[in-house]
N, C-alpha and C positions, 0 to 999 in steps of 0.2 A: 504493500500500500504506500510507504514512504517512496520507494520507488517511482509508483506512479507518479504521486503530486508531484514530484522533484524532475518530472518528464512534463508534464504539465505548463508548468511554472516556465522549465527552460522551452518549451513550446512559444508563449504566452511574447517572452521576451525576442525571439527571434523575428514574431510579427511584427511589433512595435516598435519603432525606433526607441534608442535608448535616451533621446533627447527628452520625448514624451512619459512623464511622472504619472502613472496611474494614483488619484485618489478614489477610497470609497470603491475600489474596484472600477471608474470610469476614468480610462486616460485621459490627460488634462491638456491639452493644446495650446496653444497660448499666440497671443497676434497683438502686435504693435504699430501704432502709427510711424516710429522710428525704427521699427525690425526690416527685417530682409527675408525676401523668400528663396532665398538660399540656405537659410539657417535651419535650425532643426528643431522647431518649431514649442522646446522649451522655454521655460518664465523667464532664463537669460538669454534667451536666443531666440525670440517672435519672429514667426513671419511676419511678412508685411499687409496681407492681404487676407479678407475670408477666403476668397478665390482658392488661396493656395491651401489654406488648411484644408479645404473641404475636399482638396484633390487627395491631402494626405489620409483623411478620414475613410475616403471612396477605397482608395489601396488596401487600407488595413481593414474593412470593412467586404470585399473580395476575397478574403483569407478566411476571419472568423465575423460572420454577419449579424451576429447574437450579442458582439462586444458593442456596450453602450458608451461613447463619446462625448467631452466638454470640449466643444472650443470656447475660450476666455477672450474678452476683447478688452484690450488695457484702454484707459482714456485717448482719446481726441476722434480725429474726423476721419470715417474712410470714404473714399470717389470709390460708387456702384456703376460700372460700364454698363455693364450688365448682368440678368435677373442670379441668380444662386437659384439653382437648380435641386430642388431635395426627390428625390424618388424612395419608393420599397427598400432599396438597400440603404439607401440613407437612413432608417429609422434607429430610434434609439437613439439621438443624441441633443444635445441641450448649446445653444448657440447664447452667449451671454455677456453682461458688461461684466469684467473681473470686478469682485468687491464693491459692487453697485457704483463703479466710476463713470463718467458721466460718455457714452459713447453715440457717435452720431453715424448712421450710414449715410452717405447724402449722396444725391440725386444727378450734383449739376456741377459745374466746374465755379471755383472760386478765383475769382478776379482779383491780379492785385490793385493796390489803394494806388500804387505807383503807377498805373497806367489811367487814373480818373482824375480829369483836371476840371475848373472851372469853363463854363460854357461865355466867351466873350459876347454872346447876342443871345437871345431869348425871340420864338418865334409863336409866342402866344396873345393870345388876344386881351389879356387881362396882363397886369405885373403880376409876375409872378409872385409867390406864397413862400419865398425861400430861393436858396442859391440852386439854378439849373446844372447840374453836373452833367459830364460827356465821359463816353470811351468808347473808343472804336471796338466792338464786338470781333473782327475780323484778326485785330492786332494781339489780343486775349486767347485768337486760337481757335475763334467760334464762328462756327462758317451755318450751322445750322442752326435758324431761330424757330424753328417751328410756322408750324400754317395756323393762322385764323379760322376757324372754322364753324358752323351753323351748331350752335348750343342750346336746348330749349329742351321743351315738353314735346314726347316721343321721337325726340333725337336722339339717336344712342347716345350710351357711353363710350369717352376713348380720352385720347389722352390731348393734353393741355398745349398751346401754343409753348413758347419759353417765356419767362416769366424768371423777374428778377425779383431777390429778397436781400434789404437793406438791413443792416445790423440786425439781420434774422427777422427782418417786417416782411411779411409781404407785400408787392408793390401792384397798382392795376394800372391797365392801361390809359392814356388821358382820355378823361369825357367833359361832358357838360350834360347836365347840373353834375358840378362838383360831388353832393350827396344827396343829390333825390331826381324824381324824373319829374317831365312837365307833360299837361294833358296833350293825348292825339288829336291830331290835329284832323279837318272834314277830314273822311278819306274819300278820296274823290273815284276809286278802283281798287276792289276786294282782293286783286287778285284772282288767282285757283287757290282750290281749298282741297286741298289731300284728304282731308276728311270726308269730301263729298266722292272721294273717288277721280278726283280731278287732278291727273298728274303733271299737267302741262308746266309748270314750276313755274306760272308766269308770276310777276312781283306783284304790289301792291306802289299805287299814287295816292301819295299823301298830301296835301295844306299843312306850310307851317306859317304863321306870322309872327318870329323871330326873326329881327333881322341879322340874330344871330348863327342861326344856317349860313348865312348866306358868305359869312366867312368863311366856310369849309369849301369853297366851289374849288380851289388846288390842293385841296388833302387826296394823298395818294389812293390812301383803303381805309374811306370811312368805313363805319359800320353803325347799326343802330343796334338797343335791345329795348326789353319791357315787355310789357303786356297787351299786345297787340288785339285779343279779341277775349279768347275767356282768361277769367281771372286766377286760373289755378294753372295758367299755360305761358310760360315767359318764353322767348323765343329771341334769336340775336340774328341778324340777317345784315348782308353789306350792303349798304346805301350805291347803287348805280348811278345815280344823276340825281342832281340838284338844279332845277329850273327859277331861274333868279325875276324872271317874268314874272313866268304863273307861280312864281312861292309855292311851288309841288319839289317831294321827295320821290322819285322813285328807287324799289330797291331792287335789286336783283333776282331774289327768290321769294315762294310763297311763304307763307307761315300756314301753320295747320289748319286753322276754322278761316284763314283770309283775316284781312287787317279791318277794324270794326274803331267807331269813334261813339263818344257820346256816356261811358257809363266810370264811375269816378277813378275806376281800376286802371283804364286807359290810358297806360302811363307809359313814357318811352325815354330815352337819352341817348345822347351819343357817342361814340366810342372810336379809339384808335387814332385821334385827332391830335397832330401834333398843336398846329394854334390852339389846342385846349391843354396845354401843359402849362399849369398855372396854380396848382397845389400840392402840399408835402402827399408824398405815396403815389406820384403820380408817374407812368415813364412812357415812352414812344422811341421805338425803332423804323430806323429808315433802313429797310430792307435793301436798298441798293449800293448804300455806301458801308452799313454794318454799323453804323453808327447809332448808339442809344443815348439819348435823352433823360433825366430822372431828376428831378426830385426828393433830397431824405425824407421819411419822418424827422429826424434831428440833423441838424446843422456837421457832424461830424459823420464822413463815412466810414466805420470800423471796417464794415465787410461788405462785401456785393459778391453775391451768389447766380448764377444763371444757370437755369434748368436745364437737362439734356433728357436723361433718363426717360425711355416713355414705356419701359416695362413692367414690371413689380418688381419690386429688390429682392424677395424670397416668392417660388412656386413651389408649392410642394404636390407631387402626384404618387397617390398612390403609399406616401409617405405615413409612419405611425409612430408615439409616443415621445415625438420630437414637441419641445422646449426653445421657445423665444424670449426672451427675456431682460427688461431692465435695457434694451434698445430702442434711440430717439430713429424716426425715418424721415426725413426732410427732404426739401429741395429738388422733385422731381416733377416732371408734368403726367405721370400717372398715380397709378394707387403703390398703398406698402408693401404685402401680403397677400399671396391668392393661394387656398387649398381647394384641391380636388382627390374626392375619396381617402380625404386622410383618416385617419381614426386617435383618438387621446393624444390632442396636438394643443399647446396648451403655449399664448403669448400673452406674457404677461408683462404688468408693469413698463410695458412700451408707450411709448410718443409716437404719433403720426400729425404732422405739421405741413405746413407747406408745403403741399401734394398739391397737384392739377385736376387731379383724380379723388378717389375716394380712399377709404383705411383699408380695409379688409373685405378680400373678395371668400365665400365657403362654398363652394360648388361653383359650376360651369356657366359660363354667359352663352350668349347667343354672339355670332359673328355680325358686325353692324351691318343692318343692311343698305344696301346701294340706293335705293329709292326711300323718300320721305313719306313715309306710311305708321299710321295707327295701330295695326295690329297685321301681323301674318305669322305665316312659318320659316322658322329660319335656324341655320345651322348652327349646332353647339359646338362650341370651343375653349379653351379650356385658356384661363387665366385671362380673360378680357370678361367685362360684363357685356358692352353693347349693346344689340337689340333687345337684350332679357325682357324689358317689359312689356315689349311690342309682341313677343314671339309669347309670355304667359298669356298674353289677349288670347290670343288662339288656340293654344294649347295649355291648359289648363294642369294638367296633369306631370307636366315635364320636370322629370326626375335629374336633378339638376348635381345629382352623384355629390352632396358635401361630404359623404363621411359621415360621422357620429361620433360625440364622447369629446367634440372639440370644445376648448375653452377662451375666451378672450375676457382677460378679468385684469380691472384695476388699472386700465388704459385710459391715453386720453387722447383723443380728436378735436383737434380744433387746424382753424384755416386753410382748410382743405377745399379744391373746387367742384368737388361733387359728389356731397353726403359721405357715410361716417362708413357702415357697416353693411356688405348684403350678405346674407347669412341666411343659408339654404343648407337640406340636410332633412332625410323621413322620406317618404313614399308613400305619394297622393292617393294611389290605387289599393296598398294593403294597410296603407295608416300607421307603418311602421316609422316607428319616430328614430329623429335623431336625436334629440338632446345634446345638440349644440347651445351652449351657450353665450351670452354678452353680461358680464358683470362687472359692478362694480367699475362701471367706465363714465367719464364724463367727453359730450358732446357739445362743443359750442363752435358758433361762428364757421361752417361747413359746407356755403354753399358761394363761397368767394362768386363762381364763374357760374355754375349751376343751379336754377333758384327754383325751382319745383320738380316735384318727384324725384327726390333727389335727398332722401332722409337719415335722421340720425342709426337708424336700423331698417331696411326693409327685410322682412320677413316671409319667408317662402317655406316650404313644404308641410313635413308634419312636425310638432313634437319638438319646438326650440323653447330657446327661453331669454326672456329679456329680464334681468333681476336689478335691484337698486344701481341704476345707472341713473345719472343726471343729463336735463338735456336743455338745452336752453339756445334764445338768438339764432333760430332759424325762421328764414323767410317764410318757410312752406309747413307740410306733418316733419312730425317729431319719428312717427314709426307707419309705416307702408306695411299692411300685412296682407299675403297670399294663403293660403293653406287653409289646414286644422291642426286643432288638440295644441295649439301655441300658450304656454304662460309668461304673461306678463305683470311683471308684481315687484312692488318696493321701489318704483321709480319716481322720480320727482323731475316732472316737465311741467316748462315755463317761460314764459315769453318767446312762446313761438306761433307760427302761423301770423306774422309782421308783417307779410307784405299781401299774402293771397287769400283772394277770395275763393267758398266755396269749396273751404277746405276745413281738414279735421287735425289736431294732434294726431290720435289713431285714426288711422283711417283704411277701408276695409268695402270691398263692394261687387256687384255685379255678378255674384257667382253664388247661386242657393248651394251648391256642395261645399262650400267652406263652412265647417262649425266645429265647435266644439273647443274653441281659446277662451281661455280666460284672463279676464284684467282685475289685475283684485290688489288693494293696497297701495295704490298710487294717487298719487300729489298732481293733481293739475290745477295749474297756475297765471295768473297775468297773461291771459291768451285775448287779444285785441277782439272788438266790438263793434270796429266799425262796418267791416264785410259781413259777409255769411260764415262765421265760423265756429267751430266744435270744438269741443276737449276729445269727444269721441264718438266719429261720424261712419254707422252704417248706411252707405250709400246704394241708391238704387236695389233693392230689396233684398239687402245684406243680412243673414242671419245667424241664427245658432250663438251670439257669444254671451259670455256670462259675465256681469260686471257688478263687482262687488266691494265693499270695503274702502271704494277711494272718497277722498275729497277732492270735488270741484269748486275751486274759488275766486271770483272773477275769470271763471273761465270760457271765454267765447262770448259770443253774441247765442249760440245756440249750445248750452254744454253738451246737450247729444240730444242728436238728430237720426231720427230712426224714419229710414226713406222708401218707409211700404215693407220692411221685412217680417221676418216671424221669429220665436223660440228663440226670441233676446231676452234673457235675465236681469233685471236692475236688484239689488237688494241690499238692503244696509249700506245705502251712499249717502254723503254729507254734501249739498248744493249751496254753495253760500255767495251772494252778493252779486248775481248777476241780473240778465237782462230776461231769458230765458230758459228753463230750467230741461224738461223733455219734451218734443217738440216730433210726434209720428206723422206720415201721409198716406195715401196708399196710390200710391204713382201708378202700380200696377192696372189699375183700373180707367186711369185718365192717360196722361203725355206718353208714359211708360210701357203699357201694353205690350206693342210690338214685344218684348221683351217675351214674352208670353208663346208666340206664334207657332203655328205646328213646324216643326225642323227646324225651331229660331235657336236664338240663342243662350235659353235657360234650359232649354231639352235638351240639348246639344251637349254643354255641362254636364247638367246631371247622369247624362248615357255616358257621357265617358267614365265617371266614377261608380258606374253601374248601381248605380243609386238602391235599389229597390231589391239588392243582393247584400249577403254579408261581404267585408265588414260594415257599409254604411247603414244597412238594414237593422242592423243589430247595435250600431252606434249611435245612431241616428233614428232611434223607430219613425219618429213623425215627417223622415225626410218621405219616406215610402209612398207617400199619399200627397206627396208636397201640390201636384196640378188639380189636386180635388177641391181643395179653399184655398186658393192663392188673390183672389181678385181682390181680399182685405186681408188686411196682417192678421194673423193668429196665432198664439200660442207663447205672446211676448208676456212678460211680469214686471210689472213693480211692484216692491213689497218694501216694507219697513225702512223707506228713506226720510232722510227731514231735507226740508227747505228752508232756507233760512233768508230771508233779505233780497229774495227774487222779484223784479216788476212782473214775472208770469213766470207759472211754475209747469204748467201744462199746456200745449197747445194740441187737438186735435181730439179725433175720438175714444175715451177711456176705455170702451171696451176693443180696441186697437191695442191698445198696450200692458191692457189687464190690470188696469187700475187698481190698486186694493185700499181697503180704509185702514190700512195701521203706515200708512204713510203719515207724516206728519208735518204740517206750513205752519209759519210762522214769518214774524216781520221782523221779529229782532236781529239786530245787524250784532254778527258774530266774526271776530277777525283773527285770524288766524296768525300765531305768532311762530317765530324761530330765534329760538336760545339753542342750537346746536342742532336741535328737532325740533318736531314741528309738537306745536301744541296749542290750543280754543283760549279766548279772551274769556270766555265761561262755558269750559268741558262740563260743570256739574250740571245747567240747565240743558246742553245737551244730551247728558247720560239720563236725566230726568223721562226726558219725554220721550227713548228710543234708549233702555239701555242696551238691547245688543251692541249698540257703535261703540262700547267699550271695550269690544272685541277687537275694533281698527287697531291694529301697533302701531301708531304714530312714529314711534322713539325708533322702528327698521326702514322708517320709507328711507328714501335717497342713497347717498353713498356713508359706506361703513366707515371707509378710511380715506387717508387725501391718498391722490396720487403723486409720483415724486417727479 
């Protein structure tokens, strides 16, 4: 027996170089910003790159496939060319900052301060807001700035023009209004409307009476954006011509529903304009000379960063039980993270920053499609999102391979250009869940370039979980949900849904086979009143979810809007100090019908989840019978809620929503405080007249711990 182990052992070491120190039984790697990868990739001797370690990891991994692997990453910055590749053999191993030192993968190349001098002229229309800096992009070594490209509602995902970061600020391109848009102007020609099926890409003719347009008539590639027709659809499109006559815009491409004037939403700005370089965060490249343009936040430039990177810095396929950890990911024009079919893959403690893109991709996108369209079928692909939500329109059912047992906990997203997290994983057709998770992560400030459909989580398949994450300062929803059997709980969202209308925090809709999530225990918060908006908006005859335990508090114009569905649960919720409290229709029967149609598009759904068979037969009994009393909602509940300080607590018909009498109204204006948690101006008269909601854990909603 000594024998063996002592054949073992010398086995063990003949794999491993002798550089690499096994602790704990996992060899420990080690990588520096000042190492070489030459070196032999010990605490005295780092490579200089992941690149290299991971090649050493692959080699000895080849050998013995079962040895589980630490690479260390010492403090500072490493340049990501490109993605780091994790596969099956790669598993088992843990990618990490050594001793939680502060490590950045970045994205984009760093510019020295030695080649940014002062700009002798300034070519804006206002004086400027601060000193115009210059540097030849070209001279830096940067030949690639990326394309400008069509960004909006049911435009794919992909990756970010280049885009520069001032002492770690993000910077945008110049526009006008500096910080807010001004109303559309007549539109004198809608354009085509893709929506209608009308592919012809003609533009839209606009009225402006600004005679401020009319300085832009020698900007190389204007562009516009805003809200051109509905209000939950922002879209960015290049201004073609400027007619200094007829004070008309035309632009070059359609927008989805056509360009529409007249209702408050109708907002637009414009963009790419070098005569609008005239405030700190602002910058403009002239494409032909290389030459950029900028503006600090502060007067001093530490650093300027420029984007390259358009992949994810880590895919993993196929990958298991591998560890991220304690990693900032910056400065690139895509996302951070994409798994496909990984399993107990667990990043934590990471930063995702100043992305073009989004944080974390969990299952497969669809490949973008070439044509400007709403909904179709389109090809999966793995580590791009894309057309995902144009291709879930149609295919409902699409198993989008996340894996299960993944973890993303203790993270934080912020200024990123297009939402946090899409997190896929379960199987629509057996209900096999993934129990993937999102915890304990905070989300703000996420949709720099992307400003609807585009949220802090979108939620797809079976069986995930969104748990005390914080979300706040997004334009648009807070959480996009697809699927079933999702829980969502302990989260505290808040001031979001800022700029669109006819939108929800959660928001959820169009498909009767999704049921069976629950939202329960969550803080919804400061969600604006001037539009159409929800804390938590089942749309177009959304049903099956259960919502229980939270507080709504100024939230929305509408806290929840239930739009004709059925077998929605309310129960033990606290509504305090809004406008409108619950608010049903039954669309089904009026506007919405068509929805109904023989071979439409609720039949169509439901037969592909084979509805009226197990498992949904048996998960779902009431889905069985769903087209036998669809024409009014049925089978929804409220029970034992209070209202508090609502100008209207119901809108619609009671026996729609299952009115019960142990619900409880009142006028007293109850406000809700935070000393660490959350806690009632007066919990005793609350606990009074509804004590279940003493069941609510106040003291677990939000985040447990800061992030670092």
């Amino acid at each position: 027996m000594k024998l063996l182990s002592l054949l073992r052992i010398i086995t063990l070491f003949t794999l491993i170089p002798l550089g690499i120190i096994s602790c704990n039984g996992s060899p420990q790697i080690y990588v520096s910003s000042d190492g070489s990868d030459q070196n032999d990739g010990s605490i005295n001797a780092p490579y200089l790159s992941a690149k290299r370690a991971l090649e050493e990891v692959r080699k000895n991994k080849a050998k013995s496939p079962k040895k589980n692997f630490v690479i260390n990453l010492r403090e500072g910055s490493y340049r990501i060319n490109e993605s780091l590749a994790l596969d099956s053999l790669m598993s088992g191993i843990t990618i990490q900052a050594y001793n939680d030192e502060k490590v950045v993968l970045s994205g984009g190349v760093s510019i020295s301060p030695e080649l940014i001098t002062q700009s002798d002229t300034h070519y804006s229309i206002d004086t400027p807001q601060g000193t115009v800096w210059k540097v030849n992009l070209k001279d830096a070594g940067i030949t690639d700035f990326g394309k400008l490209r069509n960004v909006g509602f049911s435009r794919p995902y992909g990756p970010a023009w280049g885009e520069i970061f001032v002492n770690g600020k993000p910077m945008h391109l110049a526009q006008w209004p500096n910080n807010s848009m001004i109303p559309m102007g007549k539109v004198l020609d809608s354009g085509s409307k893709p929506r209608d099926n009308d592919f012809a890409n003609k533009g839209g003719v606009i009225q402006y009476d600004s005679a401020r347009v009319e300085q832009w008539i020698d900007e190389k590639n204007p562009w516009m954006a805003g809200y051109f027709n509905a209000g939950y659809a922002d879209d960015m499109v290049k201004i073609e011509s400027i007619d200094t006559s007829k004070k008309t815009i035309t632009t070059s491409d359609a927008t989805l529903y056509g360009f529409a004037h007249g209702h408050p939403w109708h907002t637009w700005y414009g963009l790419n304009l070098l005569s609008e370089l005239d405030a700190p965060t602002e910058y403009y490249i002239d494409r032909d000379s290389g030459e950029l343009y900028f503006i600090s936040p502060e007067e001093k430039v530490n650093s300027l960063e420029f984007s390259i990177l358009e992949t994810p810095f880590i895919t993993m396929n196929n990958a298991n039980n591998v560890t991220i950890k304690n990693i900032s990911f910056e400065a690139s024009r895509g996302m951070g993270i994409s798994l496909v079919n990984a399993e107990n893959v667990t990043i934590e403690s990471c930063r995702f920053t100043n992305l073009g893109g989004l944080g974390v991709a969990v299952g497969m996108g669809i490949e973008p499609f070439k044509d400007y369209r709403h909904e179709g079928i389109g090809t999966p692909q793995s580590h791009v999102v894309g057309s995902l939500l144009q291709h879930l329109y149609s295919n409902t059912t699409f198993n989008r391979q996340g894996g299960k047992n993944n973890t993303i906990i203790n993270c934080e997203f912020y200024n990123l250009g297009a939402g946090g997290v899409s997190l896929g994983g379960g199987n629509r057709l057996t209900l096999e869940a993934g129990n993937n998770k999102v915890e304990n992560c905070r989300f703000h400030d996420i949709n720099r370039i992307e400003k609807t459909y585009r949220p802090a989580v979108h939620l797809t398949g079976v069986g995930n979980i969104i748990r005390n994450c914080e979300m706040f300062d997004l334009p648009s929803m807070a959480i996009l949900m697809h699927g079933n059997n999702h829980l969502v709980e302990y989260n505290y969202i808040h001031d979001v849904c800022m700029d669109a209308e006819d939108m929800g925090a959660f928001y959820y809709g169009r498909d009767p086979s999704e049921r069976g999530t629950v939202l329960q225990y969550n803080y919804f918060a400061n969600i604006p009143d001037q539009y159409n908006t929800s804390a938590v908006y089942h749309d177009d005859a959304a049903c099956g979810l259960t919502v229980t335990g939270n507080v709504f508090n100024h939230a929305g114009k509408l806290a929840s809007l239930i739009g004709g569905g059925s077998d929605n649960i309310y129960t033990n919720n606290i509504f305090l100090n809004g406008k409108q409290g619950i608010r049903i229709g039954n669309r089904l029967s009026t506007w919405a019908k068509w929805l109904l149609d023989e071979g439409g598009l609720f039949q169509k759904r439901l037969e592909e989840v084979n509805y009226q068979q197990p498992p949904y037969s048996e998960e779902y009994p009431s889905i069985v019978n769903y087209f036998d009393k669809v024409d009014y909602p049925t089978g929804n509940r409220v029970s034992g809620n209070l209202f508090a300080n609502m100008n209207e607590v119901f809108i619609g018909d009671k026996e729609w929503v299952g009115w019960e009498s142990d619900n409880v109204v009142t006028d007293k204006k109850i406000e809700v405080t935070k000393n660490g948690k959350l806690s009632f101006s007066d919990s005793g008269y609350i606990f009074e007249q509804i004590p279940e909601l003493k069941t609510i854990p106040l003291d677990k909603i939000g985040l447990y711990k800061n992030q670092k």
